[in-house]
Every structure is written in structure tokens, then in C-alpha cells.
C-alpha atoms as a printed R data frame, in Angstrom:
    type eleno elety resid chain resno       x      y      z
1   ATOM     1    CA   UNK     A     1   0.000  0.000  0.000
2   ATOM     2    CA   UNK     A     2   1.063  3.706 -0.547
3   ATOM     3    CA   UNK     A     3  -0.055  6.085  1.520
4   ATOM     4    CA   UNK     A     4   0.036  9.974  0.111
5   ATOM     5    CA   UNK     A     5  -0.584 12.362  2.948
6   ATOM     6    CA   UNK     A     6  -0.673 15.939  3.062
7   ATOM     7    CA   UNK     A     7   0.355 18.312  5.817
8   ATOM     8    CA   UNK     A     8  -2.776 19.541  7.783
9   ATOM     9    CA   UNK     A     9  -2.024 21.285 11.542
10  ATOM    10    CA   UNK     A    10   0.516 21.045 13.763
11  ATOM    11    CA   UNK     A    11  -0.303 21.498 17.353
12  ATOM    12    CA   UNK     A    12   1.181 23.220 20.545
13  ATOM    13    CA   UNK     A    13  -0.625 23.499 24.588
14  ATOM    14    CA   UNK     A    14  -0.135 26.963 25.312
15  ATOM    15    CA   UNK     A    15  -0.546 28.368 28.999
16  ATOM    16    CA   UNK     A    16  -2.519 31.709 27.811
17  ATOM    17    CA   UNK     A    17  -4.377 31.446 24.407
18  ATOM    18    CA   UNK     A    18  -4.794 35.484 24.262
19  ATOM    19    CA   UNK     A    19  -1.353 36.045 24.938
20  ATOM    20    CA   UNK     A    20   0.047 33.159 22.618
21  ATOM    21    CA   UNK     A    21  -2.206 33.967 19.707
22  ATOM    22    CA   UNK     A    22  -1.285 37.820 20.007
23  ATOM    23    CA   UNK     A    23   2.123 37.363 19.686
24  ATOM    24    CA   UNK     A    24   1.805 34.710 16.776
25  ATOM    25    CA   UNK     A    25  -0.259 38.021 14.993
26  ATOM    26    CA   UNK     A    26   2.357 40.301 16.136
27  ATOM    27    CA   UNK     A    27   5.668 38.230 15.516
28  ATOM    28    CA   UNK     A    28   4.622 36.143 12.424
29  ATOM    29    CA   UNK     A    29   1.267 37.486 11.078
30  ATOM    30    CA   UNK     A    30  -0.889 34.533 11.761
31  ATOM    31    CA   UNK     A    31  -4.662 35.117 12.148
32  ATOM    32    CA   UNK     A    32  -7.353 33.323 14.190
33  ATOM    33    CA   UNK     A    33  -8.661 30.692 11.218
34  ATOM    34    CA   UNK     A    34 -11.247 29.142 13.301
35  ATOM    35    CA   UNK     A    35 -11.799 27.698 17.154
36  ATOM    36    CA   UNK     A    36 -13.591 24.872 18.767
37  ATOM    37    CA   UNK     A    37 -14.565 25.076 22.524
38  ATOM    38    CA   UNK     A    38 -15.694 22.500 24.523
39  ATOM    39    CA   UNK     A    39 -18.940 22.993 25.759
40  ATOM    40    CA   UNK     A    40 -18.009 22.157 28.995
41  ATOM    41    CA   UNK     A    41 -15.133 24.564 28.862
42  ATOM    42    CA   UNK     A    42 -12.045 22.121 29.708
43  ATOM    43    CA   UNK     A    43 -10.642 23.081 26.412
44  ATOM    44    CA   UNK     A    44 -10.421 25.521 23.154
45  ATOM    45    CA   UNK     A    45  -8.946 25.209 19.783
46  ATOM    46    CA   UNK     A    46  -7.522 27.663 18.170
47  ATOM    47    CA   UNK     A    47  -6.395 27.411 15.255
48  ATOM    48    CA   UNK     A    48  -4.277 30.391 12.907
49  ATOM    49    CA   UNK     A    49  -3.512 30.460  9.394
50  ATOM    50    CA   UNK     A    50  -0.642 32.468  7.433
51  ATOM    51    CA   UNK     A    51  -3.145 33.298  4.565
52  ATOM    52    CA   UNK     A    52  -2.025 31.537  1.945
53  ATOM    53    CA   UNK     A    53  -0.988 28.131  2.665
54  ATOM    54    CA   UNK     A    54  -3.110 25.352  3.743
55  ATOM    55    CA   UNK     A    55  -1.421 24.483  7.082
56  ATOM    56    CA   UNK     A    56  -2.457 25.374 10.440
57  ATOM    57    CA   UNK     A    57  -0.812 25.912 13.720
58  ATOM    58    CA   UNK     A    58  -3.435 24.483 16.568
59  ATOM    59    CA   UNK     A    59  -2.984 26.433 20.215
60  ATOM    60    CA   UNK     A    60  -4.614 23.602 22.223
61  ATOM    61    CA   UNK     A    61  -5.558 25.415 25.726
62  ATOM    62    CA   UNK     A    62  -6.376 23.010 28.788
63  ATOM    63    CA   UNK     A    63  -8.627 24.933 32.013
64  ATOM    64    CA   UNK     A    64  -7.078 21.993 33.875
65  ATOM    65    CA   UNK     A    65  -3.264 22.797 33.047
66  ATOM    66    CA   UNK     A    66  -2.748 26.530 34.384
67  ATOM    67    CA   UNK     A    67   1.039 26.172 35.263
68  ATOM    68    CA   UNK     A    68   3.724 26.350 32.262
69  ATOM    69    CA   UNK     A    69   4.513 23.130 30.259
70  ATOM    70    CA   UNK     A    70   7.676 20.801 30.606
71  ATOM    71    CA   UNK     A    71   9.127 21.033 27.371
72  ATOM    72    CA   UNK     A    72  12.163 19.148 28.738
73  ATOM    73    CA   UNK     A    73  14.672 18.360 25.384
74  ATOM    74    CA   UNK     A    74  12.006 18.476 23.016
75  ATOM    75    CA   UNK     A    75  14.243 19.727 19.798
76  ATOM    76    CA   UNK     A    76  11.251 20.237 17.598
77  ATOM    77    CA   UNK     A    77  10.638 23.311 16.057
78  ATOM    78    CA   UNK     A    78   8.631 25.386 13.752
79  ATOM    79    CA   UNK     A    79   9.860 26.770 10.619
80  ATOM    80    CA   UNK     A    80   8.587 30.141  8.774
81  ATOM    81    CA   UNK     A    81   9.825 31.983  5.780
82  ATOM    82    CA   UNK     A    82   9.411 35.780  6.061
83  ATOM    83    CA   UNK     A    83   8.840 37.785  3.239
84  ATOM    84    CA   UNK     A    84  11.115 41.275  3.249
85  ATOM    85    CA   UNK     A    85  14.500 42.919  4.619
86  ATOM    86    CA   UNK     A    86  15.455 39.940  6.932
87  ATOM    87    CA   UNK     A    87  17.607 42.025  9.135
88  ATOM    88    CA   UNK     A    88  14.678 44.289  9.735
89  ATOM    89    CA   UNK     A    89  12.746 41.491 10.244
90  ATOM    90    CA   UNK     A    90  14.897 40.288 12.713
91  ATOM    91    CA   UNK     A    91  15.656 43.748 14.246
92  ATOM    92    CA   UNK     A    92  12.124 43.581 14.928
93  ATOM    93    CA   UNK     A    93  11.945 40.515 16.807
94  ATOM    94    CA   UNK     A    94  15.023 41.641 19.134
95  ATOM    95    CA   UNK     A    95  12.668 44.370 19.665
96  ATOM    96    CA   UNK     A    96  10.049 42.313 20.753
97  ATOM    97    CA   UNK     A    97  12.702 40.387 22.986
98  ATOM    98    CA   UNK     A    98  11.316 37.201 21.510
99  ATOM    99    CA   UNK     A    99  15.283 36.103 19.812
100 ATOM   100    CA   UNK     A   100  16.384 33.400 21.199
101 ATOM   101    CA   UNK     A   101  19.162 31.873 19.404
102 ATOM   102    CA   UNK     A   102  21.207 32.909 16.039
103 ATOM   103    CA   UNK     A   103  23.550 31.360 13.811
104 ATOM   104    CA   UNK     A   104  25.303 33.922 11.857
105 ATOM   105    CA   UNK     A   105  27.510 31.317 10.307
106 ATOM   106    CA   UNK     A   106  23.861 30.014  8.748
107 ATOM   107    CA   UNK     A   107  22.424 32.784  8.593
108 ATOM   108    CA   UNK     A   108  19.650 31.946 11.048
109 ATOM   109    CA   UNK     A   109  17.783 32.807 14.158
110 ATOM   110    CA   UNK     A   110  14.899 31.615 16.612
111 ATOM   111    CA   UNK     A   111  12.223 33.615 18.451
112 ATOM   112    CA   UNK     A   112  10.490 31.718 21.562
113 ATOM   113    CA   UNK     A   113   6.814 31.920 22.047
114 ATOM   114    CA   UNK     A   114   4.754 32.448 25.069
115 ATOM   115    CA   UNK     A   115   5.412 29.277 26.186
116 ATOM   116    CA   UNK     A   116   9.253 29.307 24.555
117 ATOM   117    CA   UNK     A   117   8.466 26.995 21.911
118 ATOM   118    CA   UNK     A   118  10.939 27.697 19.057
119 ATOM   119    CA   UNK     A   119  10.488 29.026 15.665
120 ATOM   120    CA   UNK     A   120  13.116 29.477 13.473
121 ATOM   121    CA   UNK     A   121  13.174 32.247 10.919
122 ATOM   122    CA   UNK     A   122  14.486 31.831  7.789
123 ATOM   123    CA   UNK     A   123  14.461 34.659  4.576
124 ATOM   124    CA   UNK     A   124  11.988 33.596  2.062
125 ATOM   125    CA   UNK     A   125  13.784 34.058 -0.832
126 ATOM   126    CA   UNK     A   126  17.120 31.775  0.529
């Protein structure tokens, strides 16, 4: 059998959803796509789009997990391409005190989120 799959969502538990999905608006440009919230209201769904691709980040938020997550050595990581002057870009982002690691030698650099997940920023164009 050959299975041909297609990239849908990728998912992160954030701590505070207001605070996580304003900064993925602020830092990266992402808008609120659509939410699910349990009626109950253990949980909401949130999940933000770039605009033009079909992939989704999901900010899973838990009313029974208030204290920050153990991200322990997870080396995972997002990935965006930024369109622009990527040392404005990334002028910016040391602005927002969000830089958490660069590689000149690469020609790289990671912001942390909210919950200091890491997403690398590359230059869209290289």
C-alpha cells in the first residue's frame, strides 16, 4: 500500500491562548482561522492560518493545566519563511525580545513563544 498524505495542523498546549495567539499576529502574522470550545469549557482550539498556505498551527488550551509546560529536550521546532529585509525582520523581533538563538555562520535565528516553543526564521527568498 502507498499512503500519500498531506500536511494539515501542527499542534502546541499553550498556557494563555490570548497572549500566545497575540504574539503569533504580532511576531509572524498569523490570524485566528477558526476555534472549537468545549462545551463544557475544559478546552479551546484555536487554530491560525498564514493566509495563503493550507497548514495550520493548533494552540490547544487546557482549564485543567494553568502552570507552564515541561518542554524538557524536546528539539522540535517550527519553521517560517518571512517575506522582506530579513535584518529588519529580525531587528524587529530583538525588539520584541522574543530572539532566542542565532547562527550567523547560517544565517539563522529563533524567536520563543509564550510558552518558549521555538520558531526558526528563515528569509523567504534563501
Amino acid at each position: 500500500m502507498q499512503v500519500k498524505a498531506k500536511f494539515d495542523h501542527f499542534n502546541i498546549n499553550v498556557t494563555d491562548l490570548n497572549k500566545s495567539i497575540e504574539f503569533y499576529d504580532k511576531a509572524l502574522g498569523l490570524k485566528e482561522f477558526r476555534r472549537k470550545e468545549a462545551a463544557d469549557g475544559s478546552f479551546i482550539l484555536v487554530y491560525l492560518s498564514d493566509g495563503e498556505s493550507p497548514f495550520l498551527l493548533e494552540l490547544t488550551w487546557l482549564r485543567d493545566h494553568p502552570q507552564p509546560y515541561e518542554l524538557g529536550e524536546n528539539e522540535s521546532h517550527l519553521c517560517f519563511r518571512v517575506e522582506g529585509d530579513y535584518d529588519d525582520i529580525r531587528k524587529y523581533h530583538k525588539e520584541m525580545n522574543c530572539v532566542c538563538f542565532e547562527n550567523h555562520d547560517m544565517g539563522l535565528y529563533f524567536i520563543n513563544d509564550p510558552d518558549d516553543y521555538w520558531i526558526e526564521v528563515l528569509p523567504k527568498d534563501r
